[in-house]
C-alpha positions in Angstrom: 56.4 -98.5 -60.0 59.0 -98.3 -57.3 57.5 -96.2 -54.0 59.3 -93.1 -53.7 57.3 -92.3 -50.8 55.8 -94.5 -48.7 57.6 -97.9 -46.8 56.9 -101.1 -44.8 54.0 -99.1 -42.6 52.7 -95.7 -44.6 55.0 -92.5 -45.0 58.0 -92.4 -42.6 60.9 -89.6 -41.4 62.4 -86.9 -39.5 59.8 -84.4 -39.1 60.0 -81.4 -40.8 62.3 -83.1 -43.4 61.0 -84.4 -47.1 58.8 -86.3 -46.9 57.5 -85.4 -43.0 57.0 -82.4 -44.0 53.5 -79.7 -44.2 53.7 -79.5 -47.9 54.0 -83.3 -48.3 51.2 -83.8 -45.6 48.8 -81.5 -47.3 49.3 -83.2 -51.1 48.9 -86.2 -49.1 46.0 -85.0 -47.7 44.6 -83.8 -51.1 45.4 -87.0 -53.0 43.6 -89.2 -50.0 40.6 -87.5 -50.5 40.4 -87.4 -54.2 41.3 -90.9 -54.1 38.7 -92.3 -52.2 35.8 -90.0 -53.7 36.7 -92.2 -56.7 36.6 -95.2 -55.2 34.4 -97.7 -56.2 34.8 -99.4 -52.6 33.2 -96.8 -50.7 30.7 -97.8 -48.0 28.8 -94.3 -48.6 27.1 -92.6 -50.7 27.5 -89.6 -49.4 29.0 -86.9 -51.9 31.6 -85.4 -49.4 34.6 -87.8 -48.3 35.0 -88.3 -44.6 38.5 -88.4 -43.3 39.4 -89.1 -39.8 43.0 -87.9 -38.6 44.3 -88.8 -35.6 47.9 -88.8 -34.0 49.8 -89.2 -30.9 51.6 -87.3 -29.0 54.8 -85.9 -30.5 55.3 -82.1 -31.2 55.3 -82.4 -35.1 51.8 -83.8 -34.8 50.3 -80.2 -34.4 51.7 -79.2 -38.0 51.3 -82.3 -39.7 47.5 -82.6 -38.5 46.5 -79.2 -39.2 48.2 -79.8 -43.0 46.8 -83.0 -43.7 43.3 -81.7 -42.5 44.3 -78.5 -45.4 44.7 -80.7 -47.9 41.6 -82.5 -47.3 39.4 -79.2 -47.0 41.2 -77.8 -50.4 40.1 -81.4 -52.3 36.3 -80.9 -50.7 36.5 -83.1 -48.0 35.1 -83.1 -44.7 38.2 -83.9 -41.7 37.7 -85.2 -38.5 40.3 -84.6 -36.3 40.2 -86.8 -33.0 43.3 -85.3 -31.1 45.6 -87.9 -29.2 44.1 -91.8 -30.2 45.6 -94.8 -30.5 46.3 -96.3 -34.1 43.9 -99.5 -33.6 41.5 -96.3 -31.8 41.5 -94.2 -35.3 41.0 -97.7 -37.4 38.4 -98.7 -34.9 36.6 -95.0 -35.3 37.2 -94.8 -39.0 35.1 -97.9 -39.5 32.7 -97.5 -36.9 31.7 -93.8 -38.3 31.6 -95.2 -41.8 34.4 -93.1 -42.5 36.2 -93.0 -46.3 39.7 -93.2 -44.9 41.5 -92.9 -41.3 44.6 -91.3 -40.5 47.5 -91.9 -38.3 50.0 -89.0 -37.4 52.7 -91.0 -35.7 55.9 -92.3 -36.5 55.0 -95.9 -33.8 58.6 -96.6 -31.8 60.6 -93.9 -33.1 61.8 -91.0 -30.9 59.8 -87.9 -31.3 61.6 -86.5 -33.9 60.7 -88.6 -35.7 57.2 -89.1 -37.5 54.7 -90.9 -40.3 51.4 -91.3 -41.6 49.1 -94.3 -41.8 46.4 -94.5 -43.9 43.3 -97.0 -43.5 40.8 -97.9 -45.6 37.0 -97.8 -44.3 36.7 -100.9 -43.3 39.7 -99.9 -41.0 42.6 -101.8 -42.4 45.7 -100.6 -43.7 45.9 -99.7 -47.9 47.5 -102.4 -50.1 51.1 -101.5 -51.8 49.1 -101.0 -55.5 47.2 -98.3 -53.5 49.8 -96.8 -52.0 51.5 -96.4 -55.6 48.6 -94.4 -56.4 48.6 -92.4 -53.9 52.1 -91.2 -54.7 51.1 -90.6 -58.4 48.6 -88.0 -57.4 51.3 -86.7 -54.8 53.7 -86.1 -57.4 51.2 -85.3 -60.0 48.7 -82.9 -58.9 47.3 -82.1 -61.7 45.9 -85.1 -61.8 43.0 -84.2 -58.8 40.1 -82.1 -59.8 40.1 -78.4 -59.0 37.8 -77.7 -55.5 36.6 -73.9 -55.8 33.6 -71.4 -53.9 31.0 -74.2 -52.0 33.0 -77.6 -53.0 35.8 -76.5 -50.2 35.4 -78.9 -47.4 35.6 -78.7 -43.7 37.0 -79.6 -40.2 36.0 -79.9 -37.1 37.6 -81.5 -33.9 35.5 -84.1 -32.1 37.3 -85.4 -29.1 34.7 -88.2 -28.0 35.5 -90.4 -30.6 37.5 -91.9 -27.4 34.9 -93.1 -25.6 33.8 -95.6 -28.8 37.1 -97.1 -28.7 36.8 -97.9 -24.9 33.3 -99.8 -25.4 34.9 -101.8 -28.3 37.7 -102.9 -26.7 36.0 -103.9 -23.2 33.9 -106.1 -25.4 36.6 -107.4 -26.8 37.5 -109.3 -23.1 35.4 -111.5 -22.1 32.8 -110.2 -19.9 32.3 -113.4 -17.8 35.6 -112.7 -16.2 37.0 -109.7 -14.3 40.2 -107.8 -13.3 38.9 -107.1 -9.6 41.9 -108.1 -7.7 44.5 -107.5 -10.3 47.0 -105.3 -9.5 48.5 -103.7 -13.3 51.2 -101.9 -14.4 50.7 -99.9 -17.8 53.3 -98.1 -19.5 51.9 -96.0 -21.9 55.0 -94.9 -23.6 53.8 -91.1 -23.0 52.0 -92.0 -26.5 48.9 -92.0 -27.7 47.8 -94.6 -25.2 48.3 -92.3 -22.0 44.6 -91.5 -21.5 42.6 -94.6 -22.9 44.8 -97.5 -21.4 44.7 -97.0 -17.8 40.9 -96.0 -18.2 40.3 -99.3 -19.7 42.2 -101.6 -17.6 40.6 -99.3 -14.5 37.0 -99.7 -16.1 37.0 -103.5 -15.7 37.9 -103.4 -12.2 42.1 -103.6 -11.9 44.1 -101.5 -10.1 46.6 -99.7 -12.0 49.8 -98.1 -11.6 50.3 -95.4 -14.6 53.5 -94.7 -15.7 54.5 -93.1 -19.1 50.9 -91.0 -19.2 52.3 -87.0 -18.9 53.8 -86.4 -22.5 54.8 -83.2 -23.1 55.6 -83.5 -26.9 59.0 -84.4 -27.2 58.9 -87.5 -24.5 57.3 -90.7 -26.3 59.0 -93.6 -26.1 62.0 -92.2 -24.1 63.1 -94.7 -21.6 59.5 -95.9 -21.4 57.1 -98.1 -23.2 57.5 -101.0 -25.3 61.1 -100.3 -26.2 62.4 -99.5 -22.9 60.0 -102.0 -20.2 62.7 -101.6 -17.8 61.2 -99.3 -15.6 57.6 -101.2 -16.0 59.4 -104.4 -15.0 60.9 -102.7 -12.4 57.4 -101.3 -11.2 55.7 -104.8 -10.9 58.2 -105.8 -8.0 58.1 -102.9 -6.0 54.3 -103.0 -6.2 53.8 -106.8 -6.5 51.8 -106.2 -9.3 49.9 -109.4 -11.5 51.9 -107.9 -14.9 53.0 -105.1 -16.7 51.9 -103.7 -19.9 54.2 -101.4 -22.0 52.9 -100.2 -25.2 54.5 -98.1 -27.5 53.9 -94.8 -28.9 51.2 -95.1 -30.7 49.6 -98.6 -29.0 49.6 -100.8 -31.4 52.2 -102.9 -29.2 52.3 -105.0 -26.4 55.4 -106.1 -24.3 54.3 -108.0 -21.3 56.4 -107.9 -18.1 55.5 -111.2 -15.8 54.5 -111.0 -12.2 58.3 -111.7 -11.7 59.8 -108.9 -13.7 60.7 -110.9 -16.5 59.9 -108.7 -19.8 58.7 -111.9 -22.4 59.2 -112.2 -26.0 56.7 -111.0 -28.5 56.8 -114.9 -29.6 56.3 -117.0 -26.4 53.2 -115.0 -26.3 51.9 -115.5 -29.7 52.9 -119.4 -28.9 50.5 -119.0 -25.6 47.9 -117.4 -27.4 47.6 -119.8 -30.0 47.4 -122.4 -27.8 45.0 -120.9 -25.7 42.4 -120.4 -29.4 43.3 -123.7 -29.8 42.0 -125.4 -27.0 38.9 -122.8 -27.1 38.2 -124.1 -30.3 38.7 -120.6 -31.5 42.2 -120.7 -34.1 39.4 -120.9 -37.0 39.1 -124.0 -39.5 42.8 -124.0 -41.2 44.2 -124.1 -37.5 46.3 -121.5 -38.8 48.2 -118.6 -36.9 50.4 -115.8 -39.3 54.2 -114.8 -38.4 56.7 -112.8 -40.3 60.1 -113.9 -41.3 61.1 -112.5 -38.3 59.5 -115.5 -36.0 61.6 -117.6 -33.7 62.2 -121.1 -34.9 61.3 -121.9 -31.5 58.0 -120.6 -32.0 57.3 -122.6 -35.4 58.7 -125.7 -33.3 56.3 -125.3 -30.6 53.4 -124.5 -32.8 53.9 -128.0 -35.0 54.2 -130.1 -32.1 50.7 -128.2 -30.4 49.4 -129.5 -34.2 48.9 -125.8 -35.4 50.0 -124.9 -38.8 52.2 -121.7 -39.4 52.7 -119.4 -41.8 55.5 -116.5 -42.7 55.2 -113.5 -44.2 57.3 -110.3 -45.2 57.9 -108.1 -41.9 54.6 -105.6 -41.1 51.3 -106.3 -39.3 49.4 -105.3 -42.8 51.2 -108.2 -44.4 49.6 -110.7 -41.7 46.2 -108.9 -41.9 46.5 -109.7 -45.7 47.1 -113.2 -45.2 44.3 -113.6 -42.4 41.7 -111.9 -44.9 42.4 -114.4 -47.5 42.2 -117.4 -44.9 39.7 -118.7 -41.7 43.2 -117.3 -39.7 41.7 -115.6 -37.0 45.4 -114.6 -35.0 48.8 -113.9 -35.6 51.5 -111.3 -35.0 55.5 -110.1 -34.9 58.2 -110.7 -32.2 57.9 -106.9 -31.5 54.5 -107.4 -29.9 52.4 -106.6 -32.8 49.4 -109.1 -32.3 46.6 -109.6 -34.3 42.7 -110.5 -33.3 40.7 -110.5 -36.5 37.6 -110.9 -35.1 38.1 -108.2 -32.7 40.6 -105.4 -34.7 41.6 -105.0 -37.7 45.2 -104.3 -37.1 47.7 -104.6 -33.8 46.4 -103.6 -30.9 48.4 -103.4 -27.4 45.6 -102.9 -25.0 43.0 -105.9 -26.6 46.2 -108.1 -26.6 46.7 -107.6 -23.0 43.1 -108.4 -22.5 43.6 -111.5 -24.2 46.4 -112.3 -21.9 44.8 -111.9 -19.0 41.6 -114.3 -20.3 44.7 -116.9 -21.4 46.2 -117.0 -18.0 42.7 -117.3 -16.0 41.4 -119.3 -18.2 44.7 -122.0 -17.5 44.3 -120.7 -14.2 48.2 -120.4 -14.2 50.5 -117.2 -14.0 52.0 -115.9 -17.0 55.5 -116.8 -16.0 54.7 -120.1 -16.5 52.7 -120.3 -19.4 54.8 -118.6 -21.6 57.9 -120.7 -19.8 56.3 -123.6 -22.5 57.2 -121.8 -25.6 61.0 -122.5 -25.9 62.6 -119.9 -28.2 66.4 -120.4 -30.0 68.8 -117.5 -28.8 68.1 -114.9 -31.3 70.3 -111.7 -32.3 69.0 -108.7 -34.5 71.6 -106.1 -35.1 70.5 -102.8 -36.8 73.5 -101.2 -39.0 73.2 -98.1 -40.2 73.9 -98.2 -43.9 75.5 -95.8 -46.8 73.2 -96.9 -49.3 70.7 -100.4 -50.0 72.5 -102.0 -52.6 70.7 -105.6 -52.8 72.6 -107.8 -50.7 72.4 -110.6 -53.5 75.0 -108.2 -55.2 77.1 -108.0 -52.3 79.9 -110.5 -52.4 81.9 -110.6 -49.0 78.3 -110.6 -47.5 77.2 -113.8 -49.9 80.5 -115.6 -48.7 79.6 -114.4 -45.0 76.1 -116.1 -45.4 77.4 -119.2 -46.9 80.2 -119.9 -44.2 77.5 -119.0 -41.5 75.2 -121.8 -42.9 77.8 -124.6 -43.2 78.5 -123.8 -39.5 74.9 -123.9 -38.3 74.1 -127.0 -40.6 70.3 -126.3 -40.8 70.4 -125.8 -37.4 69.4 -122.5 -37.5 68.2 -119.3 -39.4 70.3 -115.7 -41.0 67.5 -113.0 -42.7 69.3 -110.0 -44.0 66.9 -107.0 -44.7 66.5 -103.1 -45.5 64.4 -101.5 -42.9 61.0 -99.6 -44.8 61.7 -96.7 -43.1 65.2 -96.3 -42.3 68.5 -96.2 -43.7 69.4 -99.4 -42.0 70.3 -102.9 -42.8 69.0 -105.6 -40.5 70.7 -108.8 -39.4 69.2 -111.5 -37.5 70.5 -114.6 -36.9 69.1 -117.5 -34.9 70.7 -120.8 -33.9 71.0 -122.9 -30.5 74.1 -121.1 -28.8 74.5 -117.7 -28.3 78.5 -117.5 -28.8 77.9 -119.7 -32.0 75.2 -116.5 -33.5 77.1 -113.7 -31.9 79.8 -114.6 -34.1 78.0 -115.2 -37.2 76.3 -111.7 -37.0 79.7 -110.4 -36.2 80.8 -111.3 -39.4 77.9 -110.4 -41.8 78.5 -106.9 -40.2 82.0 -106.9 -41.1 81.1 -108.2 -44.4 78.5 -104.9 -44.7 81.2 -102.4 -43.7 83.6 -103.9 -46.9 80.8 -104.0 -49.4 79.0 -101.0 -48.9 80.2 -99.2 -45.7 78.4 -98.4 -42.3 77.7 -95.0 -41.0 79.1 -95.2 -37.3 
């Protein structure tokens, strides 16, 4: 069945607007709750579903939480609703409480206007597509869920210390032998979810830290801040000759790092440092194995093979790695957007454990970050987002075909093109890698000229 509903990561849109809106948030909430008092997975036994909800910071997150929590009171649930927490926070919480299901209010990078719902499992990962499908048959279909009347209501309650669980488990996460006395830290929090936990953690094992990005005031996430915008973080590390910045984004399940020199580095020199760094630890896991997306530099793949580590692609969307890591000994992978992945420490992308594991990379070389990452030489890379009329399949789109074929013949297998609809926007993506930048600038140039002919582009 084709989702109607739900994209690459959960339920995605302009808030207030079908499908981000109360009505579609309490179904949702209805058919989560129904759904996994059915399950035959459950961890419990207990006869009322436990639901965690938690969100970041945006405005919409006050309606959308307080419906979703309605829908799960009205299907005899019992909601627990943690106020501001970090996505790898609410998965973390949702399986350290036992929990039947976890919730997400945020919409990750977008502007506030913007916003979503993820939805984990209990053993804190994110729900396969054949679940999701489900999920939007008892939307759709409510007759489907069982009628809750007089004493099988449920209820809600708001427990705001659920924080302080996620700061133990991600301190453990570092390793404890070490320190960060004497680091000087920048962390951009994106005025997201992360604006409370982050500093407190970095602070907690001993850095100094310079907040910026920590005073949301509901319609400020991500604006000119954060993962998406580390200008003003890079910026930050010269004036106060910080070690590194770390910018995470909206809902912290992110990491850019900004060097001790101001450089901002590529989501894929650091998954190349990492996974040399569990390499030589011993610690990559018996297939040697680290998981990208069809996104991943050629660079990176390059730079793997010669370290002797195997590498393997998967459709765009952390869920998609953490699929192919549960069905393997991989123990590590992530995107070029600074998703990263430590199985035996998360079960999804965490920004503040991955900047953790940087730090324990670059003492444990004993070498700055500058020049560790300098090692993993990327191709030039372009990704331009065009905002499309409609997704038509671009196998059915002929100037764009011809476009992709005269852009190979000029790159001679020197090189990469991936076309692709975004999940959760009306846009076409087109990425193009090859070794000069004048040489892909052009190609891309092309394919989105080829886009406006076949289908037309929303300027």
């Amino acid at each position: 069945m084709k989702r109607k509903l739900f994209g690459t990561d959960g339920i995605r849109g302009k808030a207030n607007l079908f499908p981000m809106t109360g009505e579609v948030a309490m179904a949702l909430g209805r058919a989560v709750t129904h759904y996994f008092q059915k399950s035959q997975t459950r961890r419990s036994n207990r006869k009322t579903p436990l639901i965690i909800i938690g969100k970041d910071t945006r405005l919409s997150c006050y309606m959308l939480e307080q419906a979703f929590a309605s829908g799960v009171c009205s299907q005899g649930g019992k909601a627990i609703l943690t106020g501001p927490l970090t996505t790898p926070g609410v998965a973390f919480v949702t399986q350290s409480m036992r929990a039947d299901a976890g919730i997400m209010i945020s919409a990750s990078h977008n502007p506030y206007y913007d916003n979503g719902i993820k939805i984990f499992d209990s053993t804190g990962h994110k729900l396969p597509d054949i679940v999701e499908a489900q999920l939007e048959e008892l939307i759709l279909n409510q007759d489907l869920l069982d009628e809750k009347l007089h004493e099988d209501l449920g209820r809600a309650k708001r427990l705001d210390e659920v924080m302080g669980r996620y700061i133990v488990q991600a301190k453990q996460a570092y390793n404890l032998n070490s320190s960060l006395e004497g680091m000087r830290i920048v962390v951009d929090c994106a005025n997201g979810a992360g604006y409370k936990v982050a500093p407190m953690i970095f602070e907690e094992l001993g850095a100094e830290v310079i907040s910026i990005g920590v005073k949301p005031n509901g319609t400020n996430i991500n604006k000119g801040c954060g993962a998406l915008f580390p200008d003003q973080c890079a910026k930050a590390v010269i004036d106060y000759r910080a070690d590194m910045g770390v910018c995470l984004d909206g809902d912290g399940d992110r990491l850019i790092v900004v060097d001790e020199k101001g450089k901002v580095i590529d989501g894929d020199s650091l998954i190349g440092t990492l996974s040399n760094y569990l390499y030589e630890r011993n610690e990559l896991g018996a297939d040697k194995l680290v998981v990208g997306t069809v996104m991943s530099n050629v660079g990176l793949e390059k730079y793997l093979e010669n370290k002797k580590i195997n590498f393997h692609r998967t459709k765009v969307g952390d869920r998609y790695i953490v699929e192919k890591m549960l069905n393997s000994t991989c123990v590590f992978g992530g995107e070029p957007s600074g998703h990263l992945i430590f199985k035996n420490y998360s079960t999804t992308g965490d920004g503040i454990l991955a900047a953790l594991k940087v730090i324990e990379c670059a003492q444990y070389f004993n070498k700055p970050i500058s020049e560790l990452t300098a090692e993993v030489e990327l191709y030039p890379q372009i990704l331009k987002n065009v905002r499309v009329k409609e997704k038509i399949p671009f196998d059915q789109l002929k100037s764009v075909q011809k476009s992709v074929k005269d852009a190979e013949n000029l790159l001679k297998g020197n090189g990469r093109i991936l076309l692709r609809y975004s999940g959760t926007e009306e846009l076409a993506r087109v990425m193009v890698e090859g070794p000069k930048d004048e040489t892909i600038y052009h190609i891309c140039e092309n394919i989105v000229t080829a886009l406006e002919k076949d289908i037309g582009v929303i300027q």
